[in-house]
KESELO-199950 format. One line per 3 residues: their letters; for each residue x, y, z of C-alpha. Coordinates in steps of 0.02 Angstrom, whole numbers, plus 50000, padded with zeros to 5 digits. Example, Ala and Ser with C-alpha at 12.3 -4.5 7.8 and 13.67 -1.06 7.14 Angstrom:
as = 50615 49775 50390 ~ 50684 49947 50357
// end
This chain:
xxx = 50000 50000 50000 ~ 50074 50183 49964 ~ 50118 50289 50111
xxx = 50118 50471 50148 ~ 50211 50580 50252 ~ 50113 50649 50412
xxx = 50153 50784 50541 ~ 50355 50788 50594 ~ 50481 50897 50665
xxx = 50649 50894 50734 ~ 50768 50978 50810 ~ 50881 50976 50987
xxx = 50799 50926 51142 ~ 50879 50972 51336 ~ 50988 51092 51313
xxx = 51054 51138 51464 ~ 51128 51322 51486 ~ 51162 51416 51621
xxx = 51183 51612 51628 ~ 51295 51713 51768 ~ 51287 51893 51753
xxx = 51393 51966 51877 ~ 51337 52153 51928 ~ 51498 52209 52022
xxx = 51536 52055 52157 ~ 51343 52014 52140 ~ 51289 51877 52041
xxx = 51145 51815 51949 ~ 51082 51644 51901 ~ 50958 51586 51756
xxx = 50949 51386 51734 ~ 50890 51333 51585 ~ 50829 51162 51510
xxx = 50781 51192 51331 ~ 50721 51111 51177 ~ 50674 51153 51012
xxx = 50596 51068 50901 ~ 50577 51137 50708 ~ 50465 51087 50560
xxx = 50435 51154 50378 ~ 50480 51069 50218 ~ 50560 50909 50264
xxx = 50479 50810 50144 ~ 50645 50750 50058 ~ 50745 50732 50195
xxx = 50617 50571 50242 ~ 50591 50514 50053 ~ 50761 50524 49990
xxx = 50899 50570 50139 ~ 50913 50745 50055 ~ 50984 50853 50181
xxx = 50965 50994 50066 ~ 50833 51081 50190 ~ 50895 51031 50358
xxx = 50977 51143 50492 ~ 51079 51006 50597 ~ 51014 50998 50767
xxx = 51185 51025 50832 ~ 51156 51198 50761 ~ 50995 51215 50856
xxx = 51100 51183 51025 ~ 51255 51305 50952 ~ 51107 51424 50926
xxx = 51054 51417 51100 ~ 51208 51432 51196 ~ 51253 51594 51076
xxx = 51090 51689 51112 ~ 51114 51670 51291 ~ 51262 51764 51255
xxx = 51213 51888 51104 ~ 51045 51910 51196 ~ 51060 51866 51391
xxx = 50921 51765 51471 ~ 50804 51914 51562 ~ 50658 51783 51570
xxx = 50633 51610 51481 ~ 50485 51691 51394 ~ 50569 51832 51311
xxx = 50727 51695 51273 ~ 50595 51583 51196 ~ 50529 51722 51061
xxx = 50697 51764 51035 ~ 50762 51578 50983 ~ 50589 51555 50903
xxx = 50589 51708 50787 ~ 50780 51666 50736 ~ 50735 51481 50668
xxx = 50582 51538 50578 ~ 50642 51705 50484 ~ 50830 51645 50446
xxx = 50784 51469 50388 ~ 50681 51461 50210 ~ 50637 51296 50252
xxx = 50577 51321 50427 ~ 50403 51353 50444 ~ 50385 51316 50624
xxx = 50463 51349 50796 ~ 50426 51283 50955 ~ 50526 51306 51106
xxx = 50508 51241 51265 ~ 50596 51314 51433 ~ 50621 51249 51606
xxx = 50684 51337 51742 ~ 50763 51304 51895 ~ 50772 51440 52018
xxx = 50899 51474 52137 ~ 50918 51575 52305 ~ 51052 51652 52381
xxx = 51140 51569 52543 ~ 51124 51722 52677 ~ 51284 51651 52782
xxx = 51360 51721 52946 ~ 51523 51797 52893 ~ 51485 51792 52714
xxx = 51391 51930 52615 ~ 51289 51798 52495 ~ 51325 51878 52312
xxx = 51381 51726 52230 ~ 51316 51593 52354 ~ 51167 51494 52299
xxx = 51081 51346 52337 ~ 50940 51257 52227 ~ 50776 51321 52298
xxx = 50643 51165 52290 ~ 50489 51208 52254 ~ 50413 51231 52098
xxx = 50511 51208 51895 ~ 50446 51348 51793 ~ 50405 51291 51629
xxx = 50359 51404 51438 ~ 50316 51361 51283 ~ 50349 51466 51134
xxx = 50269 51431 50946 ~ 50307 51544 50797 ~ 50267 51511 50628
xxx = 50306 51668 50535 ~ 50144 51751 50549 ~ 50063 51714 50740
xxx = 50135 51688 50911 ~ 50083 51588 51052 ~ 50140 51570 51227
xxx = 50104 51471 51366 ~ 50169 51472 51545 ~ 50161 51377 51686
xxx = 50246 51270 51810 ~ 50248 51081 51886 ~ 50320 50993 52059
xxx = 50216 51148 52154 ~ 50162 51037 52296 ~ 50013 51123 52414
xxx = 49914 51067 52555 ~ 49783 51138 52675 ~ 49764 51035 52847
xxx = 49595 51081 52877 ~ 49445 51202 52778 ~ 49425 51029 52678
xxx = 49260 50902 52667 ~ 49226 50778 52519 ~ 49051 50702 52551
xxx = 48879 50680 52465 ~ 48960 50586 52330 ~ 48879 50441 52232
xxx = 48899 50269 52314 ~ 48858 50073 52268 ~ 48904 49893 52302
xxx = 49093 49945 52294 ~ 49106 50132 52390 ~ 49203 50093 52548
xxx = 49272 50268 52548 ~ 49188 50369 52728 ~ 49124 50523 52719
xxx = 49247 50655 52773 ~ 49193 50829 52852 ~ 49375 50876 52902
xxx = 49513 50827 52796 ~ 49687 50842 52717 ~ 49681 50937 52529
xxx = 49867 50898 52460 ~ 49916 50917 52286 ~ 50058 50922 52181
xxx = 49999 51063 52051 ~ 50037 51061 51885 ~ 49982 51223 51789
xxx = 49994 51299 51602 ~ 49892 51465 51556 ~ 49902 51535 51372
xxx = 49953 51711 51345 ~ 49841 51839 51225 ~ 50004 51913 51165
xxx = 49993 51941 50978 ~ 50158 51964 50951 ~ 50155 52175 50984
xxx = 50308 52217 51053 ~ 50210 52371 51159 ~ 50102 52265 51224
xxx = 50209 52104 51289 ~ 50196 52070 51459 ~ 50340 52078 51582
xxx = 50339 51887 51581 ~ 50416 51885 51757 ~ 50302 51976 51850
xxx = 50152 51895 51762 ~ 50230 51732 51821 ~ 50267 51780 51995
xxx = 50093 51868 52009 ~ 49997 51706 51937 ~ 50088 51596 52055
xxx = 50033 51699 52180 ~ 49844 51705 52148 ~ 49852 51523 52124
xxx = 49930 51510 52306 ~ 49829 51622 52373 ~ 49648 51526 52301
xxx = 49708 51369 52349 ~ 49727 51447 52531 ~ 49570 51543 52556
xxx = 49453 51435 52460 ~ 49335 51325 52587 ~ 49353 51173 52485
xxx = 49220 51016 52435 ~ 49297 50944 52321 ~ 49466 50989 52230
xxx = 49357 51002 52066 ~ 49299 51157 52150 ~ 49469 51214 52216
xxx = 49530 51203 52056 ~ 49381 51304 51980 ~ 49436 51434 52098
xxx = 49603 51435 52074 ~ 49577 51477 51880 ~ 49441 51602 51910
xxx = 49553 51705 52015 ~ 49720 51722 51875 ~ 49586 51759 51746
xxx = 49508 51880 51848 ~ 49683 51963 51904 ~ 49764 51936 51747
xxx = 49710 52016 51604 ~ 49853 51937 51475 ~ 49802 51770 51504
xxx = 49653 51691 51420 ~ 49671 51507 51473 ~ 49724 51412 51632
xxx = 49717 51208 51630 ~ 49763 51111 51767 ~ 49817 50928 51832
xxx = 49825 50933 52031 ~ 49834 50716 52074 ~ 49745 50709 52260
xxx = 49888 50668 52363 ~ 49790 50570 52483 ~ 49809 50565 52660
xxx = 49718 50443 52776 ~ 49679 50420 52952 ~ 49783 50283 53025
xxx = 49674 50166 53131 ~ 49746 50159 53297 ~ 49608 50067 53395
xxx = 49712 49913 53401 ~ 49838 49991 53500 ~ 49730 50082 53629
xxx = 49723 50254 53543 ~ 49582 50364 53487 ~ 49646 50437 53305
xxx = 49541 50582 53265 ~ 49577 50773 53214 ~ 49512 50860 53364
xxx = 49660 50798 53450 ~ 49826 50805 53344 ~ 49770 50669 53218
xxx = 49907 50543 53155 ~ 49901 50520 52938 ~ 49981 50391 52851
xxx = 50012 50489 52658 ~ 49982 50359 52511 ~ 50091 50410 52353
xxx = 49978 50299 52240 ~ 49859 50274 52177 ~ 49775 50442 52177
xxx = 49625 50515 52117 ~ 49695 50654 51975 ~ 49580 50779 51938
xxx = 49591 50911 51790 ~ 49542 51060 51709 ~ 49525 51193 51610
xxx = 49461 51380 51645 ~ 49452 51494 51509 ~ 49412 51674 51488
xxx = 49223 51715 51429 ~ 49217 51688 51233 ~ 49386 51615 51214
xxx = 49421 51413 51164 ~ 49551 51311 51235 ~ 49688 51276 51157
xxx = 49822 51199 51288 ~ 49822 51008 51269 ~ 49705 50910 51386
xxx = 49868 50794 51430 ~ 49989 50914 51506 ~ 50133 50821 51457
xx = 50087 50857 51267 ~ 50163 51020 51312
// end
């Protein structure tokens, strides 16, 4: 039977680059995994081995490490558009960019006897995490971050739900909410250099009204703390259209103590035994009013 050629791309995938500035005898830090991944005509190159149209990928990772040079690295957003717009406008062939970013952030180590400018250790919390697409004509960027782990002690219930022959699961009217958030929200940058966002404030201000809904919202049932954790960025943030969501419920279960004598309950400093897997994973997307999704329903897509 004949074949065809179907979607492809290419290109070099975790490059790692790191960036010290040094202001005086104070230093800065950006950490950097990125990939990027081209397509365009690259029909030959499959039917025939015709390099004739293909940038080597090991000029993709020479590209990389030169623009954080040439450039600098003032946020993986702004890094992104530049590497994107590069590919696309100095490559015939290249009709397509994507770039994706991690970031690892690091603090300073405040010391006695030492001053901290060029002392860091690797803070661990959350990996900040951008995606950049260009295509000669439209941009799109999306944002987010993974490994964000949350959890509220108490302001938690999960009851009323559907039960048959197999629900063993009690009703709970004071419980643990843990999750390990996992978060992407699309940009409504058009590609206006007047009207682009200072990507690191945006990011620092959407992690914080995440944070902050997770914290205030009475919750019953992570479907709705996740509702509310989207509302609020799309209410505060008026560049973003899109927020989607996978938050696994990192479950955490009272540990029967009868057999040994003891009363377990949370009125008196309750004892939890925290079960890794499985877990119930619950996800989402909130979008602005009159806008369609557009971030992949599997976050790892992305």
């Amino acid at each position: 039977m004949p074949t065809i050629l179907g979607q492809n791309q290419y290109g070099k995938a975790e490059n790692r680059v790191v960036k010290i500035t040094r202001d005086g005898a104070t230093h800065h830090i950006k950490d950097l995994n990125v990939s990027v991944s081209l397509s365009g005509d690259m029909d030959d190159v499959h039917y025939s081995g015709s390099n004739t149209n293909v940038l080597p990928t090991d000029t993709t990772k020479n590209t990389v490490y030169a623009f954080a040079k040439e450039h600098g690295v003032d946020s993986a957003e702004q890094f992104g558009i530049h590497l994107a717009r590069h590919f696309v406008t100095s490559q015939e062939p290249i009709h397509r960019a994507r770039i994706r970013i991690e970031e690892y952030a690091w603090e300073r180590i405040d010391a006695p006897g030492s001053e901290g400018e060029h002392s860091f250790v690797r803070r661990g919390q959350e990996t900040r995490l951008a995606q950049i697409t260009y295509d000669g004509s439209s941009w799109e960027v999306v944002s987010g971050l993974r490994d964000l782990v949350v959890m509220n002690s108490t302001d938690s219930e999960f009851w009323g739900y559907v039960k048959d022959k197999y629900t063993t699961l009690k009703e709970a009217y004071d419980r643990i909410l843990a999750t390990e958030v996992s978060a992407r929200w699309r940009y409504n940058w058009t590609g206006d250099a007047q009207d682009m966002p200072d990507w690191d404030t945006s990011y620092e201000q959407t992690k914080r009204h995440l944070l902050h809904a997770f914290a205030e919202t009475y919750s019953l049932s992570l479907q709705q703390t996740l509702y509310q954790m989207g509302t609020r960025i799309i209410d505060h943030r008026e560049e973003i259209d899109e927020v989607r969501f996978s938050l696994p419920n990192k479950h955490h279960f009272l540990v029967d103590l009868e057999p040994f004598g003891l009363k377990n309950d949370t009125a008196d400093g309750a004892v939890y035994y925290a079960a890794d897997r499985p877990y119930g994973l619950i996800e989402g997307t909130v979008l602005r009013d009159g806008c369609e999704a557009r971030i992949p329903a599997d976050l790892t897509n992305l």
